[in-house]
C-alpha positions in Angstrom: 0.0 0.0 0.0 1.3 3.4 -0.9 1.4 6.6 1.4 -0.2 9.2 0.2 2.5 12.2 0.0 1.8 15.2 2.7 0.9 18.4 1.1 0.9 22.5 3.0 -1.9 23.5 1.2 -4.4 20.8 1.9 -8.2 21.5 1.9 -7.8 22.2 5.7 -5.1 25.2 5.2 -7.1 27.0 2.5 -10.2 26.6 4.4 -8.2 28.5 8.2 -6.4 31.0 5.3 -9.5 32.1 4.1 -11.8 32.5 7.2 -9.1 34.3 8.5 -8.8 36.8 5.5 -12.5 37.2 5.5 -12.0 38.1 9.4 -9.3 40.6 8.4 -11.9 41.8 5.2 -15.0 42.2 7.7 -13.2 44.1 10.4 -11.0 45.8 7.9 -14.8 46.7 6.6 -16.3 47.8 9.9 -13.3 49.7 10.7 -13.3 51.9 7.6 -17.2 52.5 7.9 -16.8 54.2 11.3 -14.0 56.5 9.6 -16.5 57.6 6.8 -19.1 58.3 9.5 -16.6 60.6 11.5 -14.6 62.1 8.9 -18.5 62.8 7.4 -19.7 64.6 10.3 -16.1 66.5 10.4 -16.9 67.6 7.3 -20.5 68.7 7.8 -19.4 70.7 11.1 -16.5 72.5 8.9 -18.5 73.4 6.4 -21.5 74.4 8.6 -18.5 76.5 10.2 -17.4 77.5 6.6 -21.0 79.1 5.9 -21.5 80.9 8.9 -18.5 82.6 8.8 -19.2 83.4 4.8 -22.1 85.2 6.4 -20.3 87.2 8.4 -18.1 88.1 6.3 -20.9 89.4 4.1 -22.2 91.0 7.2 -19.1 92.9 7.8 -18.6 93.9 4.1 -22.1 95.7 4.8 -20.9 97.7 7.9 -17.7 98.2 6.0 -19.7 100.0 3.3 -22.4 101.5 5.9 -18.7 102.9 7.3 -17.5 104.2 4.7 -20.8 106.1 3.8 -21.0 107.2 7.1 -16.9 108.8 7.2 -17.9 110.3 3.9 -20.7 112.2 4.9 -18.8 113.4 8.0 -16.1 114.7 5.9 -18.6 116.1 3.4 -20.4 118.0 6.7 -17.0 119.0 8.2 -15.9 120.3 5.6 -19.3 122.4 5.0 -18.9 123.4 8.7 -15.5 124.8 8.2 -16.1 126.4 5.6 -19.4 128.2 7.7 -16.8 128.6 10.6 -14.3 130.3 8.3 -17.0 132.8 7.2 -18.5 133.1 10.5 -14.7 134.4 11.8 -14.3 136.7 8.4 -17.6 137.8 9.8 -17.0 138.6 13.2 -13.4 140.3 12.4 -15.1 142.5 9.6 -18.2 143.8 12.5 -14.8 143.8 14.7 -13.2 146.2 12.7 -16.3 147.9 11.7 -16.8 148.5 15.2 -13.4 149.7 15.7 -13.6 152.6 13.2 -17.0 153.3 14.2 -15.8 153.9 17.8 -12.6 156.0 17.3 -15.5 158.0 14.8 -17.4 158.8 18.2 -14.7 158.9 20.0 -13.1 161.6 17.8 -16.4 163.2 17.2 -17.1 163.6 20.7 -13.5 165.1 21.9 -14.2 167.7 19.0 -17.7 168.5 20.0 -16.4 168.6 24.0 -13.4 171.5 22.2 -15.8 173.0 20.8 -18.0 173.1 24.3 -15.0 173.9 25.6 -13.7 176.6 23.4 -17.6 177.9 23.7 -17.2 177.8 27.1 -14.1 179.7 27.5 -15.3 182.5 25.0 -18.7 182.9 27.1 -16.8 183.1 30.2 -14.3 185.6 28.6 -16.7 188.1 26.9 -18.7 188.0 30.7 -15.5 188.5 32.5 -15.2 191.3 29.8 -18.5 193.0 30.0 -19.1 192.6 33.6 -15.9 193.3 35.6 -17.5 195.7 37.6 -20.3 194.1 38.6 -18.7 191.2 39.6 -16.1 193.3 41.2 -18.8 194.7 43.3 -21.2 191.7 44.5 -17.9 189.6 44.9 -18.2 190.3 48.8 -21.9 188.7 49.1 -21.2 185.4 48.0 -18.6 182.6 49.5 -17.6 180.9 45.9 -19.1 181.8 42.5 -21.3 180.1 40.8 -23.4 180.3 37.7 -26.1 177.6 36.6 -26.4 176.8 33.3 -27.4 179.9 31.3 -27.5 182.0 34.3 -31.1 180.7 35.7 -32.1 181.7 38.7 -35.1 180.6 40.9 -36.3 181.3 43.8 -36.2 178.3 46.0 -37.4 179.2 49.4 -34.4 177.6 51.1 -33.1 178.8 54.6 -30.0 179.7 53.7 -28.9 181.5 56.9 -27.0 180.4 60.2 -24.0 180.8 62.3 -23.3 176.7 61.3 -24.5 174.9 58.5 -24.7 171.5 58.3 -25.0 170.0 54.3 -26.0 166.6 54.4 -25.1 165.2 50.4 -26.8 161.3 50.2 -23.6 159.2 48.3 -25.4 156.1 48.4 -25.9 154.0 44.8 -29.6 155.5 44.4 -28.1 158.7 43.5 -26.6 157.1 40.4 -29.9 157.3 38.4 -33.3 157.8 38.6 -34.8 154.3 38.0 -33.9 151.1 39.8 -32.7 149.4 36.5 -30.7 152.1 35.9 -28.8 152.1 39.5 -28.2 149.0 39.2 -26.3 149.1 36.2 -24.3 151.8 37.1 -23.5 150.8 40.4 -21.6 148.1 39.3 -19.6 150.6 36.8 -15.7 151.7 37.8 -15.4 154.4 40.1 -14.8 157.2 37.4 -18.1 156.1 35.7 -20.2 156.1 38.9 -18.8 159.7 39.7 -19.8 160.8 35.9 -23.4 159.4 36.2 -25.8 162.6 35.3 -27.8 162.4 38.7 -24.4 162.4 40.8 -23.2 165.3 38.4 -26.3 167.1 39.3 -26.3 166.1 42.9 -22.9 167.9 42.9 -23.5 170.9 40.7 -26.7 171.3 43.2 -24.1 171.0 46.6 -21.3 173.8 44.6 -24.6 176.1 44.6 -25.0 175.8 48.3 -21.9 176.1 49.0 -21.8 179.0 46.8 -24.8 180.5 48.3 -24.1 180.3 52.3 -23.5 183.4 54.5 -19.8 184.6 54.2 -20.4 184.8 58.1 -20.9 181.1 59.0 -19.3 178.2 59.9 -20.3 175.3 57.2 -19.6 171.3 57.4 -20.2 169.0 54.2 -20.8 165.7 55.2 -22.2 162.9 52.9 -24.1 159.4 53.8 -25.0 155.9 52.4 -24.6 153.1 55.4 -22.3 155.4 57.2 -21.8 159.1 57.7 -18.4 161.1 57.4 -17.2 164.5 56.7 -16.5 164.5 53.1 -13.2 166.5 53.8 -10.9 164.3 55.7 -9.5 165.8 59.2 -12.5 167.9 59.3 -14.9 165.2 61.7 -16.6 167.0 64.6 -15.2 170.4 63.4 -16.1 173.7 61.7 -15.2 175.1 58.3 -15.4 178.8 57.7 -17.8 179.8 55.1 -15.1 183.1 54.8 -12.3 180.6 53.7 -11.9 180.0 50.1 -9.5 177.2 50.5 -11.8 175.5 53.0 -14.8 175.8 50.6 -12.4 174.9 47.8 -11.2 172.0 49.5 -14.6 170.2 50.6 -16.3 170.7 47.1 -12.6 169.4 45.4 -13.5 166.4 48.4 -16.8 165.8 47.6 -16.1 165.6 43.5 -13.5 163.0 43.8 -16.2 160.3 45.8 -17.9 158.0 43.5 -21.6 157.0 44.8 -22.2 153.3 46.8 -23.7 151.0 48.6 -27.3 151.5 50.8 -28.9 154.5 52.4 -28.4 155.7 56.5 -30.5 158.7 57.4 -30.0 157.6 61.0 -26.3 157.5 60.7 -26.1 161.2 58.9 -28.4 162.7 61.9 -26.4 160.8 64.3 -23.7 162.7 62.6 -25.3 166.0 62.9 -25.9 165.8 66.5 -22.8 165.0 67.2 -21.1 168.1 66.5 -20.5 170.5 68.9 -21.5 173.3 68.9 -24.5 171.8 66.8 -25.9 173.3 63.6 -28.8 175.6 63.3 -29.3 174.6 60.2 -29.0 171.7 58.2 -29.7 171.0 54.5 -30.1 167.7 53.0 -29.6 166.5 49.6 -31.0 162.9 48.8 -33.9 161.4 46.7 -35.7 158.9 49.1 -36.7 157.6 52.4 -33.9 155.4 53.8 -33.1 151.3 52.8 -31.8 150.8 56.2 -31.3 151.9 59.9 -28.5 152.0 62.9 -27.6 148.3 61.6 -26.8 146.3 58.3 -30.5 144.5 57.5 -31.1 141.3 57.5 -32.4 141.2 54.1 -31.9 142.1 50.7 -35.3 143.7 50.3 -37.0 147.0 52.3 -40.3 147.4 51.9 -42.1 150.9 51.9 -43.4 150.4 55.6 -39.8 149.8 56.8 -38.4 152.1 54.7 -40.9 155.2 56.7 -40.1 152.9 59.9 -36.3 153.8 59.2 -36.8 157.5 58.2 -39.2 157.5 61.9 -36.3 156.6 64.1 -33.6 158.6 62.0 -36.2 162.1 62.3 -36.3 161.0 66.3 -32.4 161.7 66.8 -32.5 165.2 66.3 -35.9 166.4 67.5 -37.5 169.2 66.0 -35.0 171.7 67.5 -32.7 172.2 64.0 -34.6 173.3 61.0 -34.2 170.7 57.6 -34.5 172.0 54.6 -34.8 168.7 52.0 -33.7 168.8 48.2 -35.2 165.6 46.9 -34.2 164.5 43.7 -36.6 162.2 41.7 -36.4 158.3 42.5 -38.8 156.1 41.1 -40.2 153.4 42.9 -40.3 155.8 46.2 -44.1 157.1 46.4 -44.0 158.3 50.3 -40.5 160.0 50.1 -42.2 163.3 49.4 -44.6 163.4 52.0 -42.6 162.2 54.9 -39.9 164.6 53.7 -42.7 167.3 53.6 -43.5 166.8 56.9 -40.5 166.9 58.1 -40.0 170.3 57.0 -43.3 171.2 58.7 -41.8 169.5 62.0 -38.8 171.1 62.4 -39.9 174.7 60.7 -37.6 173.7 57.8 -38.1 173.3 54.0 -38.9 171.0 51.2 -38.3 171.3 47.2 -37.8 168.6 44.6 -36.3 171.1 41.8 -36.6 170.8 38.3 -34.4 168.8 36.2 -32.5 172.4 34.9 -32.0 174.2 38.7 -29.7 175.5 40.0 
């Protein structure tokens, strides 16, 4: 019997060789499967990803455009507004200038019309000095200073003039800057060379120089002016007596009383308290001012007076001196001040004194 020869690749082999390369296929198969499936969804998420960020992109090319339309129609509109600035300064410089020349017109104007006042002035005085030499050579001893009003007015005012010592009592408070409230108050704010040029001061003072001017060349005179205090406008002179006879004491207190620039509130107790405290004590006072008093012996309290304190004030201020000196009240106008005249008025009656509110052209 012959042996049958021994082969490797028998039935049996191939049969274990291929099972196991089907194995290998299968799992090689399921393997590569589950790599699609991710690699798939990889890809779906990118390109989900992808489109999103296409959109934005899109997005921002809109606001980049939307930007640019916006930086364009700021530089249009800035450049629009400087050119409106540039005019607006060539503007403003061109009123500037006009301005400018318009002013040194006045200004030139006005110093020619004031040398022509002036030169007017100086002719009128010369050609009465001229014609009138004697006469004034003769009345020269009745009067203490001269003084002429404008075009030589005169009035008869009723005044008491007279006394051995005359007290004038000239109200320097702001009031006197103007004759309406608004008016004050805009001036009182004003530099001191303004306030002393305001028309009512200038009258106030051209009304004093004619007192002054007008007082017995035998008495004894004092100026004093008021607002929330009272001293004698000529300093060194408190408590004492000028001489109505000397021209440099006259000359002195009216030069005094011309350099003080109006202020501040109104003390008729402080100018009586004044008065009384001379010694000897007037006979006669006269008082220049153009309203009952804003407040008493002390600062107020508040801001505002009304009318009844302003006649409770001008009560205890009349109640320092009695009735023993006679008043005599100039009262310039004041608006706003409806009782002034009357309880000036009276006081005159009281104290056997006088009262005028002068027209706008005396002395």
């Amino acid at each position: 019997m012959s042996r049958r020869k021994v082969s490797p690749f028998s039935l049996s082999f191939l049969d274990i060789m291929f099972c196991g390369f089907g194995a290998v296929v299968l799992l090689v198969l399921v393997l590569d499967h589950e790599t699609v499936k991710t690699r798939e969804q990889a890809f779906t998420d990118l390109r989900a990803e992808v489109v999103r960020m296409e959109k934005e992109v899109l997005l921002g090319d809109d606001d980049l455009v939307e930007a640019r339309n916006n930086v364009e129609k700021t530089d249009r509109e800035l450049v629009i507004m400087q050119g409106e600035s540039e005019r607006v300064i060539r503007t403003t410089t061109e009123v500037r200038l006009e301005i400018a020349h318009i002013s040194r017109e006045t200004l030139a104007s006005r110093e020619h019309i004031n040398q022509l006042t002036s030169d007017l002035k100086t002719l009128d005085r010369e050609h009465k000095r001229l014609g009138a030499a004697i006469a004034a050579d003769r009345d020269a001893g009745d009067k203490v200073r001269e003084f002429k009003g404008e075009g030589d007015r005169q009035y008869l005012t009723g005044l008491k003039m007279g006394g051995k010592r005359v007290l004038i009592l000239v109200d320097a408070s702001a009031s006197m800057l103007d004759e309406t409230i608004i008016n004050v108050i805009r001036r009182r704010i004003m530099d001191a060379a303004s306030r002393i040029n305001a028309p009512k001061w200038q009258r106030t003072l051209t009304t004093t120089d004619w007192l002054v001017s007008n007082l017995p060349v035998t008495s004894q005179f004092q100026l004093y002016v008021f607002n929330t205090r009272a001293d004698a406008v000529l300093a060194g002179s408190e408590g004492k007596w000028l001489q109505a006879s000397s021209r440099a004491d006259v000359d002195a207190a009216i030069a005094a009383l011309h350099r003080l620039a109006p202020e501040g509130g109104t003390s008729l107790y402080h100018a009586f308290s004044a008065a009384k405290s001379l010694s000897p004590q007037p006979d006669n006072i006269l008082l220049i001012t153009d309203g009952l008093p804003t407040q008493g012996r002390g600062k107020p309290r508040s801001t505002t007076v009304t009318a009844d304190q302003r006649l409770d004030h001008f009560d205890k201020a009349s109640s320092v001196l009695g009735k023993a000196i006679p008043i005599n009240t100039i009262l310039l106008p004041m608006e706003g001040d409806a009782w002034a005249a009357a309880a000036f008025w009276q006081l005159a009656i009281n104290t056997r004194g006088s009262f005028i509110t002068p027209s706008r052209d005396w002395p």
